[in-house]
C-alpha positions in Angstrom: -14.7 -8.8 -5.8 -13.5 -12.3 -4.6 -9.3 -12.5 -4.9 -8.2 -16.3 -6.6 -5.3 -17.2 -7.8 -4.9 -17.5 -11.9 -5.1 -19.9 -14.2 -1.6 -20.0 -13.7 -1.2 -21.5 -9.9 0.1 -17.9 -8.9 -1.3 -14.6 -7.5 0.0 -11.3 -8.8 -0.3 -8.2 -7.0 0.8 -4.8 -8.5 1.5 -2.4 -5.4 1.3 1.2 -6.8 2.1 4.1 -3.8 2.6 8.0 -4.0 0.6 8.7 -7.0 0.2 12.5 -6.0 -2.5 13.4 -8.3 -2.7 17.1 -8.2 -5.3 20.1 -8.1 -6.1 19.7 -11.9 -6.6 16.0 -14.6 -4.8 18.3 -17.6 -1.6 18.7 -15.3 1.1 17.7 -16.8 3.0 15.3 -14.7 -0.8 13.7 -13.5 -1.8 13.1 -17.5 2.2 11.2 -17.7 1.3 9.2 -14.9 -2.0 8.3 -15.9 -0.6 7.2 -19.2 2.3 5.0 -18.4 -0.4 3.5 -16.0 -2.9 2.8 -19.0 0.4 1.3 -20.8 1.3 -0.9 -17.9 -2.4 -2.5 -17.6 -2.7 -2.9 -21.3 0.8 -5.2 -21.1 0.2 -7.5 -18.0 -1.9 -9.1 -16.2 -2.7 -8.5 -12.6 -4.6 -10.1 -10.0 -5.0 -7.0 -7.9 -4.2 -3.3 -7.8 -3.2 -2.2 -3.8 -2.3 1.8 -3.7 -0.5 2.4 -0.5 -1.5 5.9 0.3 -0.7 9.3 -0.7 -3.2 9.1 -4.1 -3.6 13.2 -4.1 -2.1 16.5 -2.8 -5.0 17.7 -1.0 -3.5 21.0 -0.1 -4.0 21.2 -4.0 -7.3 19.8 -4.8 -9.8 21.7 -3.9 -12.1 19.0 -5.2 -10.9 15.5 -4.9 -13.5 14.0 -6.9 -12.4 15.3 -9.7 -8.8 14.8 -9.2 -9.3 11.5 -8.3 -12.1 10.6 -10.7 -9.6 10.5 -14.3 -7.5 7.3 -11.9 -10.3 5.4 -11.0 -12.1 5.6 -14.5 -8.6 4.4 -15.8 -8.7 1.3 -13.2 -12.9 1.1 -13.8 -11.5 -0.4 -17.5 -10.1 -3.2 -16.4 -11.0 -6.6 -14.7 -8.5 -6.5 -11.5 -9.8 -5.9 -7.8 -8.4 -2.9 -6.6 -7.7 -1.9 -2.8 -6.7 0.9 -1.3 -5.5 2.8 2.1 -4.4 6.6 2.8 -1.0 8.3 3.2 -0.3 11.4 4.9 -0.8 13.5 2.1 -4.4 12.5 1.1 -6.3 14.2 3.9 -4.5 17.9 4.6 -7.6 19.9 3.7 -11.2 20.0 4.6 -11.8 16.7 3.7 -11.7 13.6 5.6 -10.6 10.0 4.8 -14.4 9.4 5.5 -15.0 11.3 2.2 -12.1 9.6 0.7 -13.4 6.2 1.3 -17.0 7.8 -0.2 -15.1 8.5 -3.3 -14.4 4.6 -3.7 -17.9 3.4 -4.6 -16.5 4.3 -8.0 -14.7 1.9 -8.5 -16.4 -0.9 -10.4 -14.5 -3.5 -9.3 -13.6 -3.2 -5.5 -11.8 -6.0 -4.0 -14.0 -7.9 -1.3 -12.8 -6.3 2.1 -13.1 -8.5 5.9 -12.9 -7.4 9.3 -12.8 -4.3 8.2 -13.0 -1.5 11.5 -12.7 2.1 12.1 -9.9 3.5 14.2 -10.4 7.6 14.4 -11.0 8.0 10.5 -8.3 5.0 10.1 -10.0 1.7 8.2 -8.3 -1.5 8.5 -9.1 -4.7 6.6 -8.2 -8.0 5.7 -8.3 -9.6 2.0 -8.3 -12.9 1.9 -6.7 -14.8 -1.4 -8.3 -18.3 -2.4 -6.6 -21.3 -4.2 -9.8 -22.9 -5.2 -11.6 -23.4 -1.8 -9.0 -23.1 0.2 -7.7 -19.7 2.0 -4.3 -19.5 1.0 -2.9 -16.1 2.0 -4.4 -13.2 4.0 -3.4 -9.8 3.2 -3.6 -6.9 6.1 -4.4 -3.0 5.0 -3.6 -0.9 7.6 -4.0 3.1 7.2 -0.7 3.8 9.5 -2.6 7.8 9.8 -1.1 10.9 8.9 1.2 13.1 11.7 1.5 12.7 15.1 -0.6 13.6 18.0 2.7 14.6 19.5 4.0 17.4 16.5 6.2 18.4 19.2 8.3 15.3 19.2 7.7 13.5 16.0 6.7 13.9 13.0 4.6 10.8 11.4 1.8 8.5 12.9 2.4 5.1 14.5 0.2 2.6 14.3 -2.2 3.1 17.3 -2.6 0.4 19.6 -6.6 -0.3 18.7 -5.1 -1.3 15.4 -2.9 -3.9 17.1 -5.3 -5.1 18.8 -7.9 -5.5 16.0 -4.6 -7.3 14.3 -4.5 -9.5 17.2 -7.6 -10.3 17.6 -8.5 -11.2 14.0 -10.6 -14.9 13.5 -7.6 -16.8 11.9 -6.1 -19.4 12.5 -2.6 -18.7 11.4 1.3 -19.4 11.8 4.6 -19.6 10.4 3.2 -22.1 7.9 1.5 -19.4 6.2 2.5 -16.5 3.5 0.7 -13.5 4.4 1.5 -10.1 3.8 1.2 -6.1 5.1 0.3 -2.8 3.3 0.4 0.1 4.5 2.0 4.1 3.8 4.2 5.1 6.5 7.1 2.6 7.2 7.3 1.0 10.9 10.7 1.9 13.0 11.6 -1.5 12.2 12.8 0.0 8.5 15.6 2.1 10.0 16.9 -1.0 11.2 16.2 -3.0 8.2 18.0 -0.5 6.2 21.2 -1.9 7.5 20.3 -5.0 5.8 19.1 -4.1 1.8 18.9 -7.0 -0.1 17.6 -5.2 -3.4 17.1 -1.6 -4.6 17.7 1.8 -3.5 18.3 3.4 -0.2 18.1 7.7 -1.6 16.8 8.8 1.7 16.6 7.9 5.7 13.2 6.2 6.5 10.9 8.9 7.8 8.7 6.7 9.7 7.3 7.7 13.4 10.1 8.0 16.3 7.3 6.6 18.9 7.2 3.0 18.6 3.9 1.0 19.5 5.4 -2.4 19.3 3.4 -3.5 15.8 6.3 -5.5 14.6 6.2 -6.9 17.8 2.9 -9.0 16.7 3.8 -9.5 13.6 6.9 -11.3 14.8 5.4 -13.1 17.8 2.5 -14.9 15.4 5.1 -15.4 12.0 2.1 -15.6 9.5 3.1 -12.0 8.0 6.3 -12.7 5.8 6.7 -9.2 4.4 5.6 -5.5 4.9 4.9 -3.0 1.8 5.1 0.5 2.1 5.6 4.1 0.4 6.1 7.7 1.9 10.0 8.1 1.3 9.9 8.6 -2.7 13.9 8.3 -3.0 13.9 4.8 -1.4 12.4 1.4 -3.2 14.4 -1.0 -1.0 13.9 -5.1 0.0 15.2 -6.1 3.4 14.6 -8.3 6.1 14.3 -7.5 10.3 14.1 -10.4 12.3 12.7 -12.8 9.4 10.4 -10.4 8.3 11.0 -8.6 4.8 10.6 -5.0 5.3 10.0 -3.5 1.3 9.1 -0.4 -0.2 6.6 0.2 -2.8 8.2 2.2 -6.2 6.9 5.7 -6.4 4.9 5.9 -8.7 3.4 9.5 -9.7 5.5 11.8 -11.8 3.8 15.0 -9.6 6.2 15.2 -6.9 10.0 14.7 -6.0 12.6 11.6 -6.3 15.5 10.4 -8.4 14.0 7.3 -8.8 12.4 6.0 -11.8 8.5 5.8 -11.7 7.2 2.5 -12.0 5.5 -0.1 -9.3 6.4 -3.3 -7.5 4.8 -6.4 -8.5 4.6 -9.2 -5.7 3.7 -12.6 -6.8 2.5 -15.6 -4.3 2.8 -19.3 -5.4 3.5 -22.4 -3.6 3.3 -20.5 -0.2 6.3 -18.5 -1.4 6.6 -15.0 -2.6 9.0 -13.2 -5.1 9.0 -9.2 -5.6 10.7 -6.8 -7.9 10.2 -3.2 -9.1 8.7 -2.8 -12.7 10.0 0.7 -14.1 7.7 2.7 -16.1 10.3 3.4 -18.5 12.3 -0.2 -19.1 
């Protein structure tokens, strides 16, 4: 599905992350999520859905279809693209991202994906967002991967260098001109930095991103089209900052199945007039 901007001269994105569906639909905390979501797109209007990672607890599904299938009927009813890539949590079991991805065809109303590659069982892909005929923003979705190859040493994936140089080798033409932005699930090592400059919202935990650092930020700074990052993982932290002139965020979590202070809710970016403005939209305000 083609992404335009609205009727409105804007384009609104509603970043949900760390849903945590569990083993069973009729659980609890899943059927709470699943309703303040079915509120939430009843009272707004968005121009596309992005779920940074962590959708399930695989250790508990022993089916993922069928934990998976009560969310993507929910987003089947309305008329928004939706995109998404994989946390660390979504691929513990037996099954693969490849059989993740499978589980996508049914959605009814995909966004259109570009350049999309494979790295391991990692996709990456560009959306691109049109104002009329013209491409005004490009959005990158990265899966950052799961746990190390080095357990021994650190915890979390980094970004592997094939997916930097897929970034880098991309066909567009673009610079600091342009207002493009970055999903992903596992923050970059950039964010412990960045979280000595908050601008908005809550810092609950440290930033468990990867100790190993394979110099992503390092392209995203060097060509200055990317303005701002979006990630999930650490459910006590929903924080905006900026890193050397890039806006490191966090998504909101947003599944009542697992553990944070924080309210549930999502953060809603909007692009207009190559600008951008963000904020978290609480379930329960």
């Amino acid at each position: 599905m083609k992404l335009n901007y609205n009727d409105r001269g804007n384009f609104k994105i509603c970043q949900l992350t760390d849903l945590h569906l569990g083993e069973s639909p009729e659980n609890e905390e899943d059927n709470k999520t699943l309703n303040a979501l079915e509120l939430l797109f009843n009272t707004n209007e968005f121009d596309l859905v992005i779920i940074t990672g962590d959708l399930i607890w695989s250790k508990l599904s022993y089916d993922p279809e069928m934990t998976l299938s009560p969310l993507y009927k929910l987003l089947n009813r309305f008329s928004f693209p939706v995109a998404i890539t994989y946390g660390n949590h979504d691929t513990q079991s037996k099954w693969s991202r490849f059989d993740m991805r499978k589980l996508e065809r049914q959605l009814t109303h995909p966004a259109d994906k570009y350049n999309s590659t494979i790295t391991g069982e990692r996709e990456n892909y560009t959306l691109e967002v049109y104002d009329g005929k013209k491409l005004a923003n490009v959005i990158y979705v990265l899966d950052s991967g799961a746990y190390s190859n080095w357990k021994d040493h650190d915890r979390y994936a980094s970004i592997e260098p094939e997916q930097i140089e897929w970034y880098n080798q991309l066909p567009y033409s673009r610079d600091e001109n342009n207002v493009d932005l970055g999903f992903f699930h596992i923050p970059l090592p950039e964010y412990k930095l960045a979280a000595q400059n908050i601008i908005a919202g809550q810092r609950g935990s440290e930033t468990r991103s990867p100790n190993l650092n394979s110099g992503f930020f390092y392209s995203l700074h060097r060509n200055r089209n990317v303005k701002a990052l979006f990630v999930g993982h650490d459910h006590e932290n929903n924080f905006v900052s900026q890193y050397e002139g890039i806006d490191l965020n966090y998504g909101n979590v947003t599944g009542y199945n697992c553990d944070s202070s924080l309210k549930r809710g999502v953060r809603i970016i909007e692009l207009e007039n190559n600008l951008y403005e963000t904020s978290i939209k609480t379930f329960e305000s």
